[in-house]
C-alpha positions in Angstrom: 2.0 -43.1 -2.4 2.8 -40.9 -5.2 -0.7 -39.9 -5.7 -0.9 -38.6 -2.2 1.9 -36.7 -2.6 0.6 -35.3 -5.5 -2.6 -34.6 -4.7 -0.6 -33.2 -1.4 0.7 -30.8 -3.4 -1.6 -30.0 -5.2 -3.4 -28.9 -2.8 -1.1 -27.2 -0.9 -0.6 -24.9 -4.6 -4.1 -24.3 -4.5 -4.4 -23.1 -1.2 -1.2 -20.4 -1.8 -3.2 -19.1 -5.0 -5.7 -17.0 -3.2 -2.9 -15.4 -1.3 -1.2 -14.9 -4.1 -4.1 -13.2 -5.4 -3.8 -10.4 -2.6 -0.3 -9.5 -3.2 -1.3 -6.5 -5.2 -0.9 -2.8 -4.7 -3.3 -0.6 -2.6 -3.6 2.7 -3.0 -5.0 5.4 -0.6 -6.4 8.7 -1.2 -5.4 11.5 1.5 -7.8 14.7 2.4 -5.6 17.1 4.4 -7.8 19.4 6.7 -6.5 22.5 7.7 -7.2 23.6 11.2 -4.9 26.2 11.5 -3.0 29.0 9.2 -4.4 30.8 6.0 -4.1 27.8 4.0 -6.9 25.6 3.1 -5.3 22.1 2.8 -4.5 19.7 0.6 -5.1 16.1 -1.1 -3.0 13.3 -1.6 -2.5 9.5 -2.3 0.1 6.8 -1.4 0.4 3.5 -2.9 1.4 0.3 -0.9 2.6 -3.1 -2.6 1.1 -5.6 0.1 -1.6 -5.8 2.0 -1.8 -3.8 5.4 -3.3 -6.5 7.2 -1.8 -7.7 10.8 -0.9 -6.7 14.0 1.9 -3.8 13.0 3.0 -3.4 9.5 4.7 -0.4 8.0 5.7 0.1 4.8 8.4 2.5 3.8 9.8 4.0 1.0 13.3 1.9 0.8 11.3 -1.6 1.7 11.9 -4.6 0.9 9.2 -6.2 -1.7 5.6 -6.5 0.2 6.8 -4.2 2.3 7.0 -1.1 0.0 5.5 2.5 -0.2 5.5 3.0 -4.1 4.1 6.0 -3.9 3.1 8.9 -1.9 2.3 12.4 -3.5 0.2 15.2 -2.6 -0.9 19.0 -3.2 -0.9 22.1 -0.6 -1.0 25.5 -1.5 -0.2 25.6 -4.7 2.9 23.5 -3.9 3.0 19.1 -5.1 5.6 17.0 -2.9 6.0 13.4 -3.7 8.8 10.8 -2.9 11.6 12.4 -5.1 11.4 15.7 -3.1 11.4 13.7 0.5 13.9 14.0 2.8 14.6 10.4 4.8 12.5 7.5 4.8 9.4 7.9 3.9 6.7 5.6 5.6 3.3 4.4 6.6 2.2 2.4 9.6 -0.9 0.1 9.9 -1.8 -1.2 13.0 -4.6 -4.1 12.6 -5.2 -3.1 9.0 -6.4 0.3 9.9 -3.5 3.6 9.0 -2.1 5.5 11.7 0.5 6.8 10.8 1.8 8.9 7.6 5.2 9.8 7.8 7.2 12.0 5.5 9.3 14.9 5.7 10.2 17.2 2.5 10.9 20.7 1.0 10.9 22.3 -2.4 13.3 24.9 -3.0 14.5 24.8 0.5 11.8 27.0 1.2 8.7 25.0 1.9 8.1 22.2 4.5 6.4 19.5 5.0 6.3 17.3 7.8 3.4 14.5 8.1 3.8 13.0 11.5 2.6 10.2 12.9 0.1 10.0 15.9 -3.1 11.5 14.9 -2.6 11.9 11.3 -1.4 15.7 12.0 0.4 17.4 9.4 2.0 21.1 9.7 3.0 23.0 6.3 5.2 25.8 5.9 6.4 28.2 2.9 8.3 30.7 4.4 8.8 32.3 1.4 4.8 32.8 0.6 3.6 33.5 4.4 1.6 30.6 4.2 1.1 28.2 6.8 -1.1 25.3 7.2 -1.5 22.8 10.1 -4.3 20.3 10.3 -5.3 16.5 10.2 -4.8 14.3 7.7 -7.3 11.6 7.1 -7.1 8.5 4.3 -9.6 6.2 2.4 -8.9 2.7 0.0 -9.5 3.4 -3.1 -8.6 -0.2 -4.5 -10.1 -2.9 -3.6 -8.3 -5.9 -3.1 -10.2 -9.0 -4.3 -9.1 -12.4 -5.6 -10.7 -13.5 -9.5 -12.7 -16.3 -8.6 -13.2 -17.2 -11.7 -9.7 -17.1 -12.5 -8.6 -19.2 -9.6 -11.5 -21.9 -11.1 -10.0 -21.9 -13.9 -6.3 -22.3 -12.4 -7.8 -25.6 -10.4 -9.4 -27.2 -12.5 -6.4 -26.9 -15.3 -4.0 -27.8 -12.7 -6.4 -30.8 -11.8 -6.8 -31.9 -15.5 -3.1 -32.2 -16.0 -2.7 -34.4 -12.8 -5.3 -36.6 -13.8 -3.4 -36.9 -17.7 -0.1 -37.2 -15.8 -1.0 -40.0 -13.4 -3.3 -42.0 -16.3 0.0 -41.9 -18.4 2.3 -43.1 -16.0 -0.1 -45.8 -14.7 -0.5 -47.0 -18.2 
């Protein structure tokens, strides 16, 4: 009986390692396009720490562990915003792994705006003290890839396998 339930567990620890695996940060780069106003646009990246996948997920700048937006910065005429100059929660939204939504608001000098909105990835961009004014889309891409060590996990198994086998010899013995 014991050996089932060890093997049970084992198992069962085995199974939770690849998942385990995936429980890393992802990070996204962001193109901003301008469509609109006499600035060109910008680029970006935000950083996640859990995987997007599912049916809704959103991850937001106060969020629990797995649920977390690490970090989200990004340039626009002349001008870089990030978390520390947000105002609010920032957040992203994932619906069936894919982004749709990038959510931030945020100034600098009380004199430039930034609103990222969710929808269709439109952003709007204001420094009234410059005249400059941008409004466009805002589109993303993974740059890390997410993969599980295969060798690693071989290596977890069959160590985790060897010391059952020693632990059950010497108790049988």
């Amino acid at each position: 009986m014991r050996r089932i339930l060890s093997a049970l567990v084992l198992i069962l620890g085995l199974a939770a390692a690849p998942l385990a695996a995936h429980a890393s940060s992802v990070t996204y780069d962001l193109t901003l396009t301008n469509v609109i106003g006499n600035v060109s646009g910008g680029t970006g990246s935000f950083t996640i720490d859990g995987s997007p996948n599912g049916l809704f997920k959103e991850f937001s700048q106060y969020g629990a562990s797995g649920s977390a937006l690490t970090n989200l910065s990004f340039s626009i005429g002349g001008d870089t915003f990030g978390l520390a100059n947000s105002i609010g929660n920032a957040s992203v939204d994932f619906l069936l792994g894919s982004l749709v939504s990038v959510n931030y608001v945020g100034s600098l000098n009380n004199s430039i705006t930034i609103s990222l909105t969710s929808g269709l990835l439109g952003y709007t961009y204001i420094d009234a003290v410059g005249h400059e004014i941008s409004s466009g889309f805002i589109s993303a891409s993974r740059s890390t890839a997410v993969a599980p060590e295969p060798s690693t996990l071989l290596l977890f198994s069959t160590g985790a396998l060897g010391f059952a086998a020693f632990g059950a010899r010497k108790f049988v013995a």
